[in-house]
N, C-alpha and C positions, 0 to 999 in steps of 0.2 A: 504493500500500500504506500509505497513513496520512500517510508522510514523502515530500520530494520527492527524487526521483532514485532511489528503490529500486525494485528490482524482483524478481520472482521469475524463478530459473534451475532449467531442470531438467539435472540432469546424470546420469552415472553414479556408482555408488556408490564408494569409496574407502574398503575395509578398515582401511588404516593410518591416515588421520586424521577417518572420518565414524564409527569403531565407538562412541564414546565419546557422541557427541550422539544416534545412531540410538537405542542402548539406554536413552537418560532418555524420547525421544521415547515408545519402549514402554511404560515404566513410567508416564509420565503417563495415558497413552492409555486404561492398562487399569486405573485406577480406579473401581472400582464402586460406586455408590451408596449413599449414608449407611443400614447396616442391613440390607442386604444381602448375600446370598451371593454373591462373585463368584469366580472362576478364574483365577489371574496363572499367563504364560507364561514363564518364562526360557531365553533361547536361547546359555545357556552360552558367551557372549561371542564367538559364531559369528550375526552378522544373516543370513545367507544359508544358513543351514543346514534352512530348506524348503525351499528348493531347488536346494541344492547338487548332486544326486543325477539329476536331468533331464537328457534330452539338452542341453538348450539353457534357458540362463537368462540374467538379468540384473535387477540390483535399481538402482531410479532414486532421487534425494533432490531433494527441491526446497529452494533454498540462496536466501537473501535475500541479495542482492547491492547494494552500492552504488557506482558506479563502476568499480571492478577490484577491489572488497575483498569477500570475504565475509562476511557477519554472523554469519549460523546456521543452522541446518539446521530447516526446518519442515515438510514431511512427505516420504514416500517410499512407493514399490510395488513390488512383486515380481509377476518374471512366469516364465512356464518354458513351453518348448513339448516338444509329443510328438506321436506319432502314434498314432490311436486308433481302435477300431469303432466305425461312426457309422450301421450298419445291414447287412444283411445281403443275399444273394443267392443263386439259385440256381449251381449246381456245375454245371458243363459237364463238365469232363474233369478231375475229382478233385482236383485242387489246390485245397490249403485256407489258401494264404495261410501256411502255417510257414515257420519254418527249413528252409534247403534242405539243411542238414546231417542230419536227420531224414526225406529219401528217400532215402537205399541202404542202411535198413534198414526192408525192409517186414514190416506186420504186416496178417496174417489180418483186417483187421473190416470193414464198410462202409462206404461212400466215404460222408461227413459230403454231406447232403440241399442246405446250405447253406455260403456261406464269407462270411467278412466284409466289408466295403467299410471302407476306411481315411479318415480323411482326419487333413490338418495340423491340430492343435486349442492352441490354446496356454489358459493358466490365469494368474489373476490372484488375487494375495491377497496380505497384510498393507500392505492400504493404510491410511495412518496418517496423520494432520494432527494438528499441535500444538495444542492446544484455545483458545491465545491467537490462532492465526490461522485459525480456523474462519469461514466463510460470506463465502468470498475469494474460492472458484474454483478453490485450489490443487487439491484432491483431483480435479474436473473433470479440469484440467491434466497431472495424474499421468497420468490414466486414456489420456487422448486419447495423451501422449507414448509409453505401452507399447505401445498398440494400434500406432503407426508403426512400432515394432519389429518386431509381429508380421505387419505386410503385407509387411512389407522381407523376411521371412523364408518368405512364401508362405504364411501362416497362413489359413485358412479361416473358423473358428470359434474365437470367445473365450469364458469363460465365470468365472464367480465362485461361489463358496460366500458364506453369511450365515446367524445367527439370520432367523428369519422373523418378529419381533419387534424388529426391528434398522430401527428406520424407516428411520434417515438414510441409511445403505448399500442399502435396497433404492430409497427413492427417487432417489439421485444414480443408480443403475444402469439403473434401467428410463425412469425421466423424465428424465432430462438426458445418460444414454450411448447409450440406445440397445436396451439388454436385455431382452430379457423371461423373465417367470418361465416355468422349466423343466423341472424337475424337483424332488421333494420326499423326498430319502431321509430316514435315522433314524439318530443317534450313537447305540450301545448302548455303555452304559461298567456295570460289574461291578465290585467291587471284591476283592481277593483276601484271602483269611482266612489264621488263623493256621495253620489244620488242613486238611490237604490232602482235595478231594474226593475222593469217590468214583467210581469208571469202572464202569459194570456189565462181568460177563464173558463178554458174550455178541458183544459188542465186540473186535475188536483193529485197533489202530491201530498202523502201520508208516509210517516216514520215507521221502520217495522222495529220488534225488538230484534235484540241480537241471536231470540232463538228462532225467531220469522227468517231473519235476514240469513241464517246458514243455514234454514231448511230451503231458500227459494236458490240460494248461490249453488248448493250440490243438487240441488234439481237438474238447475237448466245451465250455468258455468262450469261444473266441474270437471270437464272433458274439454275445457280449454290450456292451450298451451303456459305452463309454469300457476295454474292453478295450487293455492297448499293445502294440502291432505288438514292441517288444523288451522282450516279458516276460523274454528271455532275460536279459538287462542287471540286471532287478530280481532275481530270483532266486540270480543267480550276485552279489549285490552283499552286501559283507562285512556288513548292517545284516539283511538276512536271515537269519531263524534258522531257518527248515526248511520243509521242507514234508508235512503229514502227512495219509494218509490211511485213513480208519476203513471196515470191511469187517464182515463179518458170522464171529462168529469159527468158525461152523459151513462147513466145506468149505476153511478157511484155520489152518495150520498155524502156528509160532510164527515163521516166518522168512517173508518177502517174496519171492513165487515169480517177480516182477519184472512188468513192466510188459508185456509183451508178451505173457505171460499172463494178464492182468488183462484188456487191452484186446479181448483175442480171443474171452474168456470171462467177462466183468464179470458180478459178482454181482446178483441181484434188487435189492438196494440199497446205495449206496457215499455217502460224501463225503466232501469235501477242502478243504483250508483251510492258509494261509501267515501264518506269524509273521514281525514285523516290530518291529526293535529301536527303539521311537522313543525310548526311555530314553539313549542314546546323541546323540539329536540335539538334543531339547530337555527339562525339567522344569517342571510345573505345578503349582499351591498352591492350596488353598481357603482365600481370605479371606473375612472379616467375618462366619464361623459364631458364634452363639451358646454363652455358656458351658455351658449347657447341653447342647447338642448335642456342643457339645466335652467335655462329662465322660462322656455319654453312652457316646460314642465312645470313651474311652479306656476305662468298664469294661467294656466286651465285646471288647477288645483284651484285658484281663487274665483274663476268665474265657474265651475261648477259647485263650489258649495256655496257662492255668492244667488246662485239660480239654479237651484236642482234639475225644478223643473222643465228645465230643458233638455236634461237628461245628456247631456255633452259629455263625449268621452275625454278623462282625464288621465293623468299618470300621476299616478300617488308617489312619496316622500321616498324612493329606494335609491338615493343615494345617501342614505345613513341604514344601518343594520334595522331588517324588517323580516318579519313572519308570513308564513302563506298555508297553505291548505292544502292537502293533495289529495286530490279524487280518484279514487281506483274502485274496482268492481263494475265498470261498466258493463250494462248489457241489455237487450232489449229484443224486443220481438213483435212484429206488425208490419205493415206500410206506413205507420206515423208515429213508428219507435225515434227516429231519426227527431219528431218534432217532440216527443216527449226530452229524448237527453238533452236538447236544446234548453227548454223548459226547467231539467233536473238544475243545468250547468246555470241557470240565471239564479233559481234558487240558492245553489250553493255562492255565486257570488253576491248573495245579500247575505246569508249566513256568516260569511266571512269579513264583510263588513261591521256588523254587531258584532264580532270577536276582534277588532283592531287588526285584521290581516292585511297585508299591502296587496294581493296577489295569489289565486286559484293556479294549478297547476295539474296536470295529467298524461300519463301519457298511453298511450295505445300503439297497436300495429298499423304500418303503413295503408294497409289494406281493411284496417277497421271497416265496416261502412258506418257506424255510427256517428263517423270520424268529422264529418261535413257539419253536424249537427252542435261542435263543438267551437265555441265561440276561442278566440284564441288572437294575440298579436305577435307578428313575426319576429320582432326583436326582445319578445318575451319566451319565443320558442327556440328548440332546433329537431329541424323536420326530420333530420337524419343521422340518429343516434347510433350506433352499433352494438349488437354484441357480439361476442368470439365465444365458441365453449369448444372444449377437448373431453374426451372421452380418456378417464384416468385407468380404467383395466380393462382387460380385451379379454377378461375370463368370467365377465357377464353373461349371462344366459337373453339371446336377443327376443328368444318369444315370440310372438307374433308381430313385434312392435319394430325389431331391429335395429341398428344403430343410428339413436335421436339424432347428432351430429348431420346426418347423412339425410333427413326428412325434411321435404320441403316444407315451408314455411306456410303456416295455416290462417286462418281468415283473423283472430284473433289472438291477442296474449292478455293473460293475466298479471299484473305487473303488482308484487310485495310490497306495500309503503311502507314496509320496516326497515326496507333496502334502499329508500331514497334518500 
């Protein structure tokens, strides 16, 4: 490493004396370019609070060491595993892979055509190297150490998110780890105004509880791509803030006739979608805007709360650290599912409002079609995100399902907000 006798150590991380070096590491890391717009992260002095929330996690640091003494901390990764649909199957004798708490009470509707096929999938992200000790090997050395984690654990498939403009991450991933590209979903980010939108009322939209919400999600999503086997876990986790679904308000009264009448009698078109408190786990900031943009920005902050209604789109205060909301479990069903998530998505941006959030956010498959339906501004998004996964043993049993890596890319994905 430059000097004689040093080396690089990979270890576990240590809250009480790595939090203070891990969080410069971040801040150096996320420096962005002279002139440039960039997006800083702060993780509210919680490093592990991406994935605090997974069944199974662990964050690693690589420590320069010189004989028994440590130097410094110069990079580290995070990993977390779960269990996930990784494709689908035909239904032999009704079982659909749910909670077995949700068979002794049956409901009237048809035994789902399909049920999911699981497997061990673990996730890799905020890998980070100090820019003084870039083109070592370290980040390599990250990657290979988590992966050992994840075979110790029965891990099947690994898998990363990236800008798709992110060269150095997607090269270390695919040319020196092993990955190949994926899949191509889309961040849709929205920013929230001073003035609360509009819901048409043709519309009603009703909260389910969280044992409605993971009877209706392993109904009719469970057989979608990175679906998790204990949605129940997410749902019922205090970072959850609802789960809501929109109906047609003709044939639907003002009260929720419950779920078992829903499922037995689903309307011509429905859909559904879960809030998710990320304002509570971390806060983000737009650096390096122009003055411009930034005065820009503040007078349509003052003529939209100066005159609501008029309903003018503004850009809220995100050039100082702000909180947002992220919607996941979308899903839907009809010819005016597409106008119900619209509806859902206006909801949630007034939701988000009354909680002080700057900014809704979501993200889906390129090929969503609900996907039209989702309000959304360009410079709050990025249409084309990536992921890369590698298949960790080749002494898995492929089944009927074969090697996921290898399976073309389906109409939707399920995306974990415990992972964003």
């Amino acid at each position: 490493m430059g000097e004689e006798g040093v080396v690089v150590v990979m270890r576990e991380f240590d809250p009480e004396r790595d939090s203070k070096e891990v969080d410069e590491i971040e801040r150096v890391c996320e420096v962005g370019q002279s002139g440039q717009t960039s997006i800083f992260t702060d993780l509210l002095g919680d490093p592990i609070c991406r994935i605090r929330h997974a069944p199974a996690f662990l964050m690693l640091v690589a420590v320069m060491v010189k004989g028994e003494e440590e130097r410094e901390i110069v990079g580290m990764v995070r990993g977390c595993i779960k269990t996930v649909t990784c494709g689908k199957k035909l239904s032999r004798n009704g079982k659909n892979g749910g909670n077995d708490s949700l068979k002794p009470k049956p409901v009237p509707v048809p035994v789902p055509l399909h049920v999911p096929v699981y497997s061990k999938t673990a996730y890799i992200l905020g890998l980070r190297v100090s820019p003084s000790h870039r083109r070592m090997g370290i980040g390599l050395k990250l990657v290979c150490k988590i992966e050992e984690w994840f075979r110790e654990n029965g891990v099947e498939y690994s898998y990363m998110a990236t800008e798709m403009d992110n060269e150095a991450s997607v090269k270390l991933f695919t040319e020196r780890c092993g990955y190949s590209k994926f899949r191509n979903p889309s961040i849709l980010g929205h920013p929230v105004y001073a003035h609360r939108v509009s819901i048409t009322n043709r519309v009603r939209i009703f909260e389910l509880s969280p044992f409605e919400a993971e009877a209706l999600y392993r109904r009719r999503l469970s057989t979608t791509e990175f679906f998790p086997r204990d949605i129940d876990t997410i749902l019922n986790n205090r970072l959850n803030l609802g789960t809501f679904i929109a109906v047609p308000s003709r044939g639907y009264s003002y009260s929720w006739p419950g779920l078992d009448h829903f499922l037995s009698n689903p309307p011509d078109s429905w859909a559904v979608l879960s809030i998710w408190n990320s304002k509570e786990v971390f806060s983000v900031e737009v650096r390096g805007a122009s003055l411009a943009i930034r005065g820009l920005a503040k007078s349509s902050r003052i003529v939209d709360n100066a005159f609501p209604w008029l309903g003018i789109p503004s850009m809220p205060e995100v050039f100082k650290p702000f909180g947002f909301h992220f919607l996941y479990g979308l899903g839907g069903h009809g010819p005016d599912s597409v106008k119900m998530i619209k509806s859902l998505c206006r909801f949630a941006h007034n939701f988000a409002r009354e909680k002080g959030c700057c900014a809704v956010v979501t993200e889906v498959s390129k090929m969503e079609p609900l996907k039209v339906g989702i309000p959304y501004w360009k410079k709050f998004s990025c249409e084309d995100d990536l992921w890369c996964m590698k298949r960790l043993g080749e002494d898995y049993s492929d089944g009927s399902l074969g090697d996921w890596t290898k399976s073309p890319p389906g109409i939707s994905i399920f995306v974990d907000p415990r992972e964003i």
